[in-house]
Each structure stands twice: as structure tokens, then as C-alpha cells.
N, C-alpha and C positions, 0 to 999 in steps of 0.2 A: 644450263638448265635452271640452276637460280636465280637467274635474272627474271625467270618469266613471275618468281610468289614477290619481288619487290615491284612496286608501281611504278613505271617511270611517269614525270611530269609530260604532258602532252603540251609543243610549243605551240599547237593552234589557241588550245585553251588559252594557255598566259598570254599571247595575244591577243585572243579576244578579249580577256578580261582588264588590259592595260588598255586599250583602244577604247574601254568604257570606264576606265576612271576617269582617263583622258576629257573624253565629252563631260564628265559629271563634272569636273572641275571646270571644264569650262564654263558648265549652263550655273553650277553656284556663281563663278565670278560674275557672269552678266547678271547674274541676280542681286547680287551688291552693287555692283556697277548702279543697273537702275531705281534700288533701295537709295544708294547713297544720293543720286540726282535728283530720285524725288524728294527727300529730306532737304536738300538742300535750296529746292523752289517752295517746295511749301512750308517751311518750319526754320524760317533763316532766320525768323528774330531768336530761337534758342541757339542758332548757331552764333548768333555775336554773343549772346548771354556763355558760349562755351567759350571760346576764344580770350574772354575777358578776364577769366581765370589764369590766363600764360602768365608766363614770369616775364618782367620788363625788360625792353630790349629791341634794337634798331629793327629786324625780322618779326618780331613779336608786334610790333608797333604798325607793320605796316597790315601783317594780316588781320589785324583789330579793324584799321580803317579799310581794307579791300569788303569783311563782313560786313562793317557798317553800311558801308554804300551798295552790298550786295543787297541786303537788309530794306534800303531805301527805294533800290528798284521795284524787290517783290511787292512791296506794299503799295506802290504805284499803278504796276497793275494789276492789286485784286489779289495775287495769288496766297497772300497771307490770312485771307479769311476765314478757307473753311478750317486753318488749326486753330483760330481763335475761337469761330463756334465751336468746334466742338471741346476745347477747355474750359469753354463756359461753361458748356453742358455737362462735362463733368464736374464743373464745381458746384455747380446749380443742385446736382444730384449728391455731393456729400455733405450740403447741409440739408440734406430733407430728413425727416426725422421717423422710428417707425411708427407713431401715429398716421401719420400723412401717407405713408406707404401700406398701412392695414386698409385706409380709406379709400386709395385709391384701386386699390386688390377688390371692396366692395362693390365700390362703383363699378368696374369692371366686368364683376359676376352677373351685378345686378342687370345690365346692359345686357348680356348674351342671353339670361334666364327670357330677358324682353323679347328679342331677338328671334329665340325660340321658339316663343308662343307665335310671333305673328307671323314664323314661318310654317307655324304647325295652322295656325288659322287659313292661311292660304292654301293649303295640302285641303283643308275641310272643303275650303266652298268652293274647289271646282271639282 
């Protein structure tokens, strides 16, 4: 009769719930998986710039030179671009200063208030 006021665990439960950590680790690890792959086509020139950092040494030396020429492929074909635009673009954007960003917040307004009107003039004349 006491058994009935303690809960026991229910083994369906615990296995359905291991059967979904299960899958969860596995969809994170494909998510690194293809995090790390993409990183390493598109953004291998910072992966030689990591590398460079080892401590010297026969293994350390070779994976410097496997980056390097990994490094030389991507740039070969192209895939190295879109991280240098857009390091550009962020560096382009931390030297802008907040004058130039008030200015361009006006411009902006001023553009839509435009905008506005010649969508409110269109509403008029038909």
C-alpha cells in the first residue's frame, strides 16, 4: 500500500527521453561538423594565422605547411572572398565616426519623408 504515495520512475519515459538526448547530440555534432567545414573553406587564411601560434616542432611544422597550401587552394578558387569582404566591411564601419553616422541617419529620413509624399501624391491623383 505504500508503494502506491512513492512515484516510481516510468521506463517508457527514461527512454523516450534518452532516445532524444540521443538525437540532440547528434544534430549538435552535425552542426559543428558542418560549422567547422565551413570555417575551414571559407576563413583558412585565419586558420594558418592559428596554427602559426603552435609551438615548434616536426607535427607542428607539418600542419603549418598542410594550412598554408590548404590556405592557397581556397584562394584559388575564390572561396576566400566573401570573409575578406566582409572584414572589410567591418573595418570600413569602425572607422566611421558619429558625425558621418548622424548624417547618414538624416539622409535616410530625409529619403523616406520623400518617399512618402510621392506615395501620398500617387494615392491623390488617381
Amino acid at each position: 500500500m505504500l508503494d502506491m504515495l512513492h512515484d516510481k520512475p516510468d521506463d517508457d519515459a527514461d527512454a523516450q527521453s534518452e532516445r532524444e538526448t540521443v538525437r540532440a547530440v547528434r544534430r549538435m555534432g552535425l552542426t559543428l561538423l558542418l560549422t567547422t567545414s565551413m570555417l575551414l573553406v571559407l576563413n583558412s587564411g585565419h586558420l594558418v594565422t592559428w596554427v602559426n601560434g603552435f609551438e615548434v616542432g616536426p607535427v607542428q611544422d607539418r600542419i603549418v605547411g598542410v594550412s598554408a597550401s590548404w590556405n592557397a587552394w581556397m584562394e584559388e578558387a575564390g572561396l576566400t572572398q566573401p570573409t575578406e569582404a566582409a572584414r572589410e566591411n567591418v573595418n570600413n564601419a569602425r572607422q566611421v565616426n558619429w558625425d558621418e553616422v548622424r548624417r547618414w541617419i538624416e539622409q535616410e529620413q530625409a529619403r523616406s519623408r520623400e518617399g512618402a509624399r510621392a506615395l501620398r501624391g500617387m494615392v491623390g491623383e488617381g
